[in-house]
Structures are given as structure tokens and as C-alpha cells.
SEFI-733561 format. One record per residue: residue in three letters; z negated, x negated, y negated of N, C-alpha, C in turn. Coordinates in steps of 0.001 Angstrom, whole numbers, plus 500000, padded with zeros to 6 digits. Atoms other than C-alpha are relative to their C-alpha. Example, Ala and Ser with C-alpha at 12.3 -4.5 7.8 and 13.67 -1.06 7.14 Angstrom:
ALA500000499110501190492200487700504500500000499100498800 SER500060500820501190492860486330501060499270500770498910 
***
This chain:
UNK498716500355500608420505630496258937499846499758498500 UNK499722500109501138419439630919255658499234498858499255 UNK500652501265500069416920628116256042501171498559499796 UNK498912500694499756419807626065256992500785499585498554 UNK498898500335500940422047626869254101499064499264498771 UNK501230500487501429418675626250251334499969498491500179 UNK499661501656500086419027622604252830500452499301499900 UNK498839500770500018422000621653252721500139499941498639 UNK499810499729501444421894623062248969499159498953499121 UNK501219501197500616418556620697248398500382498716500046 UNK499124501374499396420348617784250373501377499554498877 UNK498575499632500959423470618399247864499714499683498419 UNK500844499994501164421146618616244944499460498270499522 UNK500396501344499850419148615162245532501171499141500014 UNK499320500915500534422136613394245974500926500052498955 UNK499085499817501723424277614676242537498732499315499269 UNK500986500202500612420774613415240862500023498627500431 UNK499913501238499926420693610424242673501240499402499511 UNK499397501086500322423980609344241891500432499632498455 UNK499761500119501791424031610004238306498578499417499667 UNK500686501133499660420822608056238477500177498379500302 UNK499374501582499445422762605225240224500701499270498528 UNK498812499786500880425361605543237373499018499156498702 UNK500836500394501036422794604788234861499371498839499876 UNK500450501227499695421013601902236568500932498795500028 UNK499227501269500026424238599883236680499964499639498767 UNK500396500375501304424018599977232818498593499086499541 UNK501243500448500477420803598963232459499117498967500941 UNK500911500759498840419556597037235834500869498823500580 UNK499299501057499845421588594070236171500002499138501354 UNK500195500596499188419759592567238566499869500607501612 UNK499656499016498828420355595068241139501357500460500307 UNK498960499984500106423619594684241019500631500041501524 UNK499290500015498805424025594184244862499823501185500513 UNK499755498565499523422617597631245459500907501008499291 UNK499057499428500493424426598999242896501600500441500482 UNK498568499805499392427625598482244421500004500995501390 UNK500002498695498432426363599875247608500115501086499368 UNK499699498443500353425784603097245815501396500580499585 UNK498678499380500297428998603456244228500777499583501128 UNK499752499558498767430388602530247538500298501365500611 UNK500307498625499012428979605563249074499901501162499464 UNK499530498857501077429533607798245838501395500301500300 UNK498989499914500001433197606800246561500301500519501651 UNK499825499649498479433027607279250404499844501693500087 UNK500530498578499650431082610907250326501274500515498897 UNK498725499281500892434094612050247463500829499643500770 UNK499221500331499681436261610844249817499995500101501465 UNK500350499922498692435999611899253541501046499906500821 UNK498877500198499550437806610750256273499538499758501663 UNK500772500593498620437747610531260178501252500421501029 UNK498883500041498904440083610204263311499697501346500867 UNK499911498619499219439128613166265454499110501042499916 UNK501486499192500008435445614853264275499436499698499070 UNK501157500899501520433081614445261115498832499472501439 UNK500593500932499327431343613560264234500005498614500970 UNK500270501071499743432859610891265348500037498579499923 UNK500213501695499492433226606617266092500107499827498298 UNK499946500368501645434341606088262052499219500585499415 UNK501127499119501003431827608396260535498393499644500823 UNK501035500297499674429182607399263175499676498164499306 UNK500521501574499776429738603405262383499857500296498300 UNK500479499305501216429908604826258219498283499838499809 UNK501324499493499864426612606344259086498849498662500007 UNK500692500946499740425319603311260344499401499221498951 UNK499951500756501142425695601681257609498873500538498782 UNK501007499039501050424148604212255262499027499774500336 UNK501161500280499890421274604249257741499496498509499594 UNK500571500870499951420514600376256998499984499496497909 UNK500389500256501701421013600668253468498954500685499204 UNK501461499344500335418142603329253207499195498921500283 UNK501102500832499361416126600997255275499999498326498930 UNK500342501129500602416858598341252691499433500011498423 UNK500484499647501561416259599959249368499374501214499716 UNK501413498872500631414129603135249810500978500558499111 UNK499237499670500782417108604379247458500423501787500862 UNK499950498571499099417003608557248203501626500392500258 UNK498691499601500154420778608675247399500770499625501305 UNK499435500118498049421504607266251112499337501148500882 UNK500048498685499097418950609457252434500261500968500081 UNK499811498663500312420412612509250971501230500312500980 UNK498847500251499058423638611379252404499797500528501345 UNK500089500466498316422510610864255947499424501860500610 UNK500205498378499957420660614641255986501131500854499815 UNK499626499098499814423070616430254641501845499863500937 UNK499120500107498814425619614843256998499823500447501229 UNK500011499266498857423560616082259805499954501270499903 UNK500357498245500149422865619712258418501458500159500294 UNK498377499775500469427169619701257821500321499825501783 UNK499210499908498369427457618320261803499025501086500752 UNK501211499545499052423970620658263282500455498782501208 UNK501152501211499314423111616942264944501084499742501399 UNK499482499925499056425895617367266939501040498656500754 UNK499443501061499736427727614512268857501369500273500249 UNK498746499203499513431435613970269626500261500752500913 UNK499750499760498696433239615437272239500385500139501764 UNK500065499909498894434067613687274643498876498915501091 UNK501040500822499567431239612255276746500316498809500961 UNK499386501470499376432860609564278765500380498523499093 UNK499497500928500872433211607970275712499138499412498956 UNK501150500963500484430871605165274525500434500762498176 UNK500298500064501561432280605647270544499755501469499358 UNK500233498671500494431570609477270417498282499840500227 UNK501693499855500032427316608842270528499692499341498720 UNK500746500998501243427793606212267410499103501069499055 UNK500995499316500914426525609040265393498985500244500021 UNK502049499633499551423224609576267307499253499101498996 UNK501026501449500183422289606051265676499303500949498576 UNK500518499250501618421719608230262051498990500969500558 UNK500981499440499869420386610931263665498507499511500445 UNK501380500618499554417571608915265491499406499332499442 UNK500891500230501536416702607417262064499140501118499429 UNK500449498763500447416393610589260676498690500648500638 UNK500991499517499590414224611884262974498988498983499914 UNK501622500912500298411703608800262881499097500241498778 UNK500700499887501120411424609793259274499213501399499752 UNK500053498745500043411410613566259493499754501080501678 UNK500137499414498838410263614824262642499660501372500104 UNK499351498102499939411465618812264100500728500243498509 UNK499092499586500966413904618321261367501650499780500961 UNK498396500515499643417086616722263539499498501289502050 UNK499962499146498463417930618915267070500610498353500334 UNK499786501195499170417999616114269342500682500244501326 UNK499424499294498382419714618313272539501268499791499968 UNK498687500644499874422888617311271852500078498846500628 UNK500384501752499684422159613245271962499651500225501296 UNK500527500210499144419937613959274406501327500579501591 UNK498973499773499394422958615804276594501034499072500622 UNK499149500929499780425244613297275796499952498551500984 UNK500316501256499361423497610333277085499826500250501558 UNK500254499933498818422622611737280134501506500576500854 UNK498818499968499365426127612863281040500622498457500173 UNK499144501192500385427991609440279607498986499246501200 UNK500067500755498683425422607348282052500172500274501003 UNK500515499926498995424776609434284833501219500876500835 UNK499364499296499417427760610858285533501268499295500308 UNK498855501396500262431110609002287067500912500533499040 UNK498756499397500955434364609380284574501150499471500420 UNK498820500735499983438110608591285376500155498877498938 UNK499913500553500891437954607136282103499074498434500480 UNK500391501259499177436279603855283903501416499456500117 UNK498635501297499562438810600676284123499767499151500298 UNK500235501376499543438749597535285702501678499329500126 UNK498812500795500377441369594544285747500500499922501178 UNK499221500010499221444220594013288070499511499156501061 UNK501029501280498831441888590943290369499449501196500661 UNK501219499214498526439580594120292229498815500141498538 UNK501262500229500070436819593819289304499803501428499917 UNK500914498754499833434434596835289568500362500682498738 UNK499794499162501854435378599696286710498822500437499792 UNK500965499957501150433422600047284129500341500760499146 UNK499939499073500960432644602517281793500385499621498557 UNK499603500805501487432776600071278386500556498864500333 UNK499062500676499999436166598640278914500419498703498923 UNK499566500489500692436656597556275627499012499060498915 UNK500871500665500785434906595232273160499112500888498729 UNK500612499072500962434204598033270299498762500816500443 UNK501222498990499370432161600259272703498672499333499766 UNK501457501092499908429184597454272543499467500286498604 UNK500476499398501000429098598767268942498949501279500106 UNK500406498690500440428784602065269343498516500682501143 UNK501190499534499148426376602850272616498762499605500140 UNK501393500654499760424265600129273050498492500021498858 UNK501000499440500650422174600728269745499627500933500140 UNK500653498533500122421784604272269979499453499937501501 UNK501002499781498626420522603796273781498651498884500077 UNK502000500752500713417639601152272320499604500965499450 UNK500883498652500641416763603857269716499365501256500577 UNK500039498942499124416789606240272286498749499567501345 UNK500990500422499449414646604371274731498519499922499771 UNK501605500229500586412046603505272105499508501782499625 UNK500009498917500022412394607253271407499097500580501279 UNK500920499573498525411343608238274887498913499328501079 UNK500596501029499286409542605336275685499938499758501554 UNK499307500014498736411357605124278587501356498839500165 UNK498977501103500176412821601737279381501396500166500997 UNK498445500132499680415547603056281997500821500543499300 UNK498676499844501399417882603606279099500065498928499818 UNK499848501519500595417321599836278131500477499725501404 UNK499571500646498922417954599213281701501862500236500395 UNK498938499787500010421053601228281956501181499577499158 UNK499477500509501283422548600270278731499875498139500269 UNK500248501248499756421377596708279708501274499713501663 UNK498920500135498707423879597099283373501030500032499418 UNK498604500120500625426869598147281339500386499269499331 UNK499095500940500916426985595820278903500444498715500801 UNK500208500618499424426451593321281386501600499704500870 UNK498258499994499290430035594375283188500989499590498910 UNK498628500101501121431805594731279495499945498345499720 UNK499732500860500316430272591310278995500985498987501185 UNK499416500902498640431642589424282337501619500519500201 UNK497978499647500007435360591330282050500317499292498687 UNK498901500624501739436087590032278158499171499284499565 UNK501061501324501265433294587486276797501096498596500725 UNK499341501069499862435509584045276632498664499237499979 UNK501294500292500014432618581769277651500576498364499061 UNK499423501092500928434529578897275703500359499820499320 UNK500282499366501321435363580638272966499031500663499286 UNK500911499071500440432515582386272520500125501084499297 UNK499671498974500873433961585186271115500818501150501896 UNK499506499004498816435239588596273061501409500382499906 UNK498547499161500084439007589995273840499898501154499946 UNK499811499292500278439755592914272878499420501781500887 UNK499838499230498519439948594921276366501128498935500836 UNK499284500771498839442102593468279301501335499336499577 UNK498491500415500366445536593001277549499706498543499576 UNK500772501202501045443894589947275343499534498996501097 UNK501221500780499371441702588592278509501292498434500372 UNK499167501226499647443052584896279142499737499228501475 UNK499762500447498555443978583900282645500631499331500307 UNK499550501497499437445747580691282227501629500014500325 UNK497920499530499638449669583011283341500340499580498434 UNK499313499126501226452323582683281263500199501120499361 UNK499679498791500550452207586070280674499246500477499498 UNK501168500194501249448811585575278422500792500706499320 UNK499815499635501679449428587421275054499430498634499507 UNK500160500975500650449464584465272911500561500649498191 UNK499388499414501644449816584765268756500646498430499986 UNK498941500988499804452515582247267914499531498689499772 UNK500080502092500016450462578710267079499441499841501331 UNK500513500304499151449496579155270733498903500693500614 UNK501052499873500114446237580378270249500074501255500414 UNK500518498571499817444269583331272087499924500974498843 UNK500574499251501475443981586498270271498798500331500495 UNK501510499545499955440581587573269137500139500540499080 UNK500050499230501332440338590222266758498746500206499512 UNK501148500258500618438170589955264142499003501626500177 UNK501030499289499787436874593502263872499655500465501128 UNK500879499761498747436366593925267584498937498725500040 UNK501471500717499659433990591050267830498997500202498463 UNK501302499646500853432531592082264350499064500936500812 UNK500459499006499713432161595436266341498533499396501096 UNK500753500951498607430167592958269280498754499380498969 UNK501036500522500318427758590904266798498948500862499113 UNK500620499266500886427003593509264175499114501152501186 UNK500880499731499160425808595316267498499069499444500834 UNK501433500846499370423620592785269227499089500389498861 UNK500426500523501333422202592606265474498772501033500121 UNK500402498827499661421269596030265974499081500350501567 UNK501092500356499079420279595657269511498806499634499908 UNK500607501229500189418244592916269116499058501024498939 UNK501376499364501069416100594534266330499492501117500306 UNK500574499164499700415733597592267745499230499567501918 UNK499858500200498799415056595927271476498444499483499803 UNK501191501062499935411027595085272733500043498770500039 UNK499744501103499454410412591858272605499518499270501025 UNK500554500377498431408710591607275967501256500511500455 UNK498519499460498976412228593010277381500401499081501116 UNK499713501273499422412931590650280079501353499587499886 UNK498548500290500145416781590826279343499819499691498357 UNK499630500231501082415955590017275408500785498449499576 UNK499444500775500365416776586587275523501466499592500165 UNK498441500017499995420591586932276955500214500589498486 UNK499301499002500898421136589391273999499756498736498527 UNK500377500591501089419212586766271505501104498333500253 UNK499181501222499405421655583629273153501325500526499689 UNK499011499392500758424761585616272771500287500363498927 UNK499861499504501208424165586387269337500117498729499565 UNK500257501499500871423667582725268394501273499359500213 UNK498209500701499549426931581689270418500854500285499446 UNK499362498848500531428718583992268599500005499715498359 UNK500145499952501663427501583448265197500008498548499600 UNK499664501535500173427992579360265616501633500130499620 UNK498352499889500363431811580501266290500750500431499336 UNK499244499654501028432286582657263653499407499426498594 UNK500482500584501197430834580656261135501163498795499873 UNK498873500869499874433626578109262241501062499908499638 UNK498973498748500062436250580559262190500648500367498140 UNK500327498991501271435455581338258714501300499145498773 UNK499198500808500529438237580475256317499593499537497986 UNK500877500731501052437437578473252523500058501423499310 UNK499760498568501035438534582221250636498375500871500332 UNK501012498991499716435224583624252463500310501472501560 UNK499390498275498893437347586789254555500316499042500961 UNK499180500246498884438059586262257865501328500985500392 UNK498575499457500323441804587294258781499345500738501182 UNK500143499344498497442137589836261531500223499096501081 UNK500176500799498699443150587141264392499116498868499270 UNK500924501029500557440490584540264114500254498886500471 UNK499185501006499587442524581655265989501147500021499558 UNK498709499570500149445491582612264548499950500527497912 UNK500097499471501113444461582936260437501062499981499088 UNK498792500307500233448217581656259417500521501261500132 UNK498900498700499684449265585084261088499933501153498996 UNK500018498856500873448132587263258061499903499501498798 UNK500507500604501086447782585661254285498731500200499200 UNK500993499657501116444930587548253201498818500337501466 UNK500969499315498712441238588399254876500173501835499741 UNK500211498567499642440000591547256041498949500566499765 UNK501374499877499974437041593506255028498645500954500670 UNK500734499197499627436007595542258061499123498839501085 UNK500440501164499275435458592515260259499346499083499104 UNK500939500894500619433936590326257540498905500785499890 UNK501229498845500474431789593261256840498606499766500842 UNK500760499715499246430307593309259855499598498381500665 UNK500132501692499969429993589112260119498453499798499230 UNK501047500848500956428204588762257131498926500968500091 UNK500904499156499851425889591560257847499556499341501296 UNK500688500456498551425136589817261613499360498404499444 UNK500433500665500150424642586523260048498941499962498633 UNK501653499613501094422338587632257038499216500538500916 UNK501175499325499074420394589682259466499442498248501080 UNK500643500586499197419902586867261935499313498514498987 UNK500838500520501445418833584513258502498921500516500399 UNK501409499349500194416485587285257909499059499917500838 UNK500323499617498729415181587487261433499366498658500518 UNK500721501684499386414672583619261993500685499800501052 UNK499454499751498315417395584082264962501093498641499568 UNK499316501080500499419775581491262493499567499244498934 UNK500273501286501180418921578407260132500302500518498897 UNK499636499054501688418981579678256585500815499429499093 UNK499404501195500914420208575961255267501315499992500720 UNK498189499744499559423549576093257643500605501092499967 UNK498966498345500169424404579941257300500156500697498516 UNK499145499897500588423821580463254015501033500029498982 UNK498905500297500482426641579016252307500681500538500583 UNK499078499551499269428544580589254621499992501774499769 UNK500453498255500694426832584373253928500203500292498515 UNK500288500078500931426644583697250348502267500150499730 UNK498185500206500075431155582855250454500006501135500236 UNK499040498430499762431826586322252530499784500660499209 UNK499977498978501058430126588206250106500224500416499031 UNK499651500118500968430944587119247360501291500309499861 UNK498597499524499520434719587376248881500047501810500148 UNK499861499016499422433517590892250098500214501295498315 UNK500395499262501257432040592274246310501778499588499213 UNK499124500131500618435647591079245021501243501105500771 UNK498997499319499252437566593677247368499642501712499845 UNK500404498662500228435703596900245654500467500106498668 UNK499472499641500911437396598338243539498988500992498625 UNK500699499588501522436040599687239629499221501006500253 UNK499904498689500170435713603215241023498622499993501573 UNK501231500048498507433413601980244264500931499842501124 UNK499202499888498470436398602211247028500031498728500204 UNK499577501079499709436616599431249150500957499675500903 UNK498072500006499186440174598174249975499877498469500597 UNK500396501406499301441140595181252069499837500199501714 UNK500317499764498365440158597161255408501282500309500703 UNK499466499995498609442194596874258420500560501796500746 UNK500115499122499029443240600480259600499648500319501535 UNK500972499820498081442149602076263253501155499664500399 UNK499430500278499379443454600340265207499360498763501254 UNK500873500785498938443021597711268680500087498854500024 UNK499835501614499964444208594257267868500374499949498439 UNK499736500414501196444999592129264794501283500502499296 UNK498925499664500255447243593846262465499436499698498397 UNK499963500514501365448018593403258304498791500931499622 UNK500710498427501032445610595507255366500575499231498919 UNK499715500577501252446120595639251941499050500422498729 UNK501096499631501052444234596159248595499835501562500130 UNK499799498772500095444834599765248767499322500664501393 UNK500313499270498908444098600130252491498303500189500260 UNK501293499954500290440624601693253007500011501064501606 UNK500637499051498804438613603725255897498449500358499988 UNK501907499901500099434646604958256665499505498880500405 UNK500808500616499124433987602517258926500004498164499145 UNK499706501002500819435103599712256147498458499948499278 UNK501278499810500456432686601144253856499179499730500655 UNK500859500158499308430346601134256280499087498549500422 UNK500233501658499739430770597233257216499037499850498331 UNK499981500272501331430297596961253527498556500290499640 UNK501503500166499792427225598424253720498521499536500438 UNK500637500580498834425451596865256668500041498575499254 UNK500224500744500434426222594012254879499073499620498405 UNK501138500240500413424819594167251621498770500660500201 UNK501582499833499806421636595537253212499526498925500658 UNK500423501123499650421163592239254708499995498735498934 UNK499636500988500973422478590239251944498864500368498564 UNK501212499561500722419940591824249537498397499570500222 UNK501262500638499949416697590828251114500530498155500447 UNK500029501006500079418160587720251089499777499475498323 UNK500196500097501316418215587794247372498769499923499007 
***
């Protein structure tokens, strides 16, 4: 126990040092100006804690996420201090309820962590979780009013939160039925809500378009598609996809869907840079959004980086969101503009903020940086 508390105190330590460190480099390092912001970001996020039902879960795991890819982009200790003493504060622990794809997002940090620091993270939690959430049935399964088969990841967000941490977890155990399993489910979430003509996903079932009048329509006609559920969809292939072998025999659906996807929201994209919350429907809000751009311009810098998209058509298009995105952080590091929790397209405003905002915010400039 008392090991415990000496780390959290060291973890606590490193990052007050790092960020008055950070503090200093914005004065003087100009040209680091895109990490910079990340840090005060996540100076303003960790002073500022916030989460819907658990420090362990879906908003603090997709947060996390974020953090983890901004270590991985700048070697900067002031994320990793973060990410440790977030797990010493949870002991590694996952949400609670296991039927539920967005209570594992947090594993994704821990199973960083441990790649770096190994018999530092308890992995019996994760490891618990996963094996209940696949292997066990749940009421919490739904399927649509036609007969289709229920499925465990109903909704478009879940594709965020499970499917990376069950690649990490695979390569972890080097044990591909996790890629296989994780590879069946998405497989249902994709065939209930992927619009194969929109290329973009509905929400969950309310959204799915079946041609009735009794479609949900937003008023110029147009399907809804909410922006940060299909951010939640590309910014996770993104993730997939990089953590996924590339002998996988299912890699190239995941590498085809990402491209379909990132043609349509590059389309989508309006001249300000933000995409609005409905993305057929950008008339319905006046201003963008910055949990769904977040997680855009972080899928299409990554697939830049990656060689998965053309560098000369995307980016002008990466280069607009971000520039849109760095104008929605405020002096102090908070970033406003985000969308509250919620399941379809609704308003934000300068003021409105969340983890999982930050988070986008992050994921993105860690992609937008080695583009620099």
C-alpha cells in the first residue's frame, strides 16, 4: 500500500515539473507550438475532471486515448505522467458494467502502459472484462424490428471503444481469437447501420434509413448522420488498422472502409474547417463542432501518415480543420465548441466543453504534428 501511495506521489511530482516545463517552452519554442497546445490542453483537462458514471469510464477512457497517442507522438513525460497516475488513481480497473462495449475504452491506456512498463499495470480486470463482454450472452443485445440477429454493438460509438482495445489485447496475447471475435461483431454493427451509399454510419436503429415515411429525416430532407458518432467509427478503424497484423485476412475490409469513409467526410467538410453535428444537414446548426472534427482530422492525418490517403487531396482539407480546431482553445488550454454526451446531432457552444472533446483534440494534433 505504501508502495502504491510513493507512486502516485512520484506520478504527481513528474507531472507539476512537466507542466511548468511546458509553461516555459511556449515562451521560448515557437515552433512547437502544435504540441504546446496539446499540453496546455491536458494541464486544463487534469485541473479539471469530469466523467458520466466512473473515472473509469467511456469519456475518460476516449480522454485517455488521446493522451495515449500524444505520448506516442512527442516522447513528452507530461502525458506519461498523466496516463500512470490515472491508472494508480483507478488500480487498472475497468467500468462496470460488462455488457457494455464503452466501459473497456479505458483498457486502451492501460495496454499502452504496460507495453512500456511491464508488472507495473494489473491486467485482471481487462483481462475479466473481455472475457465476460464476448463470451457471455447479455439482454443488453438489440436487433431491428425486420428479425435481424441481436447484437451486442448496437450502436455506432461502441466501434470506438472495443474494437481497439481487443487488437491491443490480441497482440498482447498473441492470440488472434480476439481479432476474430472483435472482427464477428463489428461485422453485425457494420451490416445493421453502415449506409453503403452514404458511406457514413447511423447512429443506432432510430437513424437507419428504410425508404418509410416514418424515416427520421432533418428538415432539408436529408438523412441524419451525426458527426461525432461516425468520428467515433473512423477515429477507430484508425486505431484498428494500426494496431491490426497486416497478414490479417480481414485487414483489407477495415483498410476499404476507412477510405470510403474518409472520401465522404472530406466532402462533408464545410469552407469554416468544423464539421456541424448533422453532416447532411450543416444549415441545422450555425457553427461546427469540435468533438467530431477532432476525431476527423485525427483519422485523416493518420491515414496521410500511413499512406492509406493521398497527401496532395487531404491535406488542405487536414490543414482547414485544424487550424479551425487550434481557434476553439481557449487562452487557459480548455477546449470549447464540444458537443455534450449525447446520441444524435444537437447545438455546442464556445463555453461547452467535455474529456472526450479534449481528447479528440488530442488524437488530432498527434497526427497533425508528424505531419509538420
Amino acid at each position: 500500500m505504501r508502495m502504491i501511495k510513493f507512486c502516485k506521489v512520484i506520478s504527481l511530482l513528474v507531472l507539476i515539473q512537466s507542466c511548468v516545463s511546458s509553461k516555459e517552452m511556449v515562451k521560448t519554442s515557437p515552433d512547437d507550438s502544435i504540441e504546446n497546445s496539446m499540453v496546455l490542453a491536458l494541464e486544463w483537462q487534469e485541473q479539471h475532471p469530469i466523467y458520466s458514471l466512473d473515472p473509469t469510464d467511456w469519456t475518460n477512457g476516449a480522454y485517455y486515448t488521446g493522451v495515449v497517442k500524444a505520448h506516442q507522438a512527442t516522447n513528452n513525460q507530461v502525458f506519461l505522467a498523466a496516463l500512470k497516475n490515472m491508472g494508480h488513481k483507478n488500480e487498472w480497473k475497468t467500468c462496470f458494467r460488462y455488457y457494455h462495449a464503452d466501459d473497456i475504452a479505458i483498457s486502451y491506456s492501460y495496454l499502452y502502459i504496460n507495453k512500456l512498463r511491464k508488472h507495473l499495470v494489473d491486467l485482471k480486470p481487462t483481462d475479466n472484462f473481455i472475457s465476460d463482454h464476448l463470451y457471455k450472452d447479455h439482454e443488453w443485445k438489440q436487433g431491428s424490428d425486420e428479425g435481424d440477429k441481436k447484437i451486442l454493438w448496437w450502436w455506432c460509438d461502441a466501434l470506438f471503444m472495443a474494437p481497439p482495445v481487443l487488437v491491443e489485447y490480441a497482440n498482447l496475447k498473441n492470440d488472434r481469437i480476439y481479432l476474430d471475435s472483435m472482427h464477428q461483431y463489428y461485422m453485425q454493427t457494420y451490416q445493421l447501420l453502415y449506409d453503403k451509399k452514404e458511406h457514413l454510419f447511423a447512429r443506432d436503429l432510430r437513424f437507419k434509413w428504410t425508404g418509410k415515411d416514418t424515416d427520421l429525416k432533418e428538415k432539408n430532407g436529408k438523412k441524419i448522420f451525426w458527426s461525432r458518432g461516425n468520428g467515433w467509427v473512423i477515429a477507430g478503424l484508425a486505431l484498428i488498422i494500426e494496431g491490426m497484423p497486416v497478414g490479417y485476412e480481414h485487414r483489407p475490409f477495415y483498410v476499404n472502409l476507412f477510405q470510403e469513409m474518409a472520401s465522404k467526410i472530406k466532402e462533408t467538410q464545410p469552407k469554416d474547417g468544423l464539421w456541424r453535428t448533422s453532416l447532411l444537414s450543416p444549415e441545422s446548426f450555425n457553427h461546427g463542432e469540435v468533438s467530431g472534427s477532432g476525431f476527423f482530422t485525427f483519422a485523416l492525418a493518420w491515414g496521410v501518415n500511413n499512406g492509406l490517403l493521398d497527401k496532395e487531396t487531404y491535406l488542405p482539407t487536414i490543414n482547414k480543420a485544424w487550424k479551425a480546431l487550434r481557434s476553439c482553445q481557449q487562452e487557459n488550454g480548455k477546449i470549447g465548441w464540444v458537443q455534450n454526451i449525447g446520441a444524435s446531432p444537437e447545438p455546442a457552444s464556445k463555453d461547452s466543453w467535455q474529456n472526450f472533446g479534449t481528447g479528440a483534440y488530442l488524437l488530432a494534433g498527434s497526427e497533425v504534428l508528424k505531419l509538420k
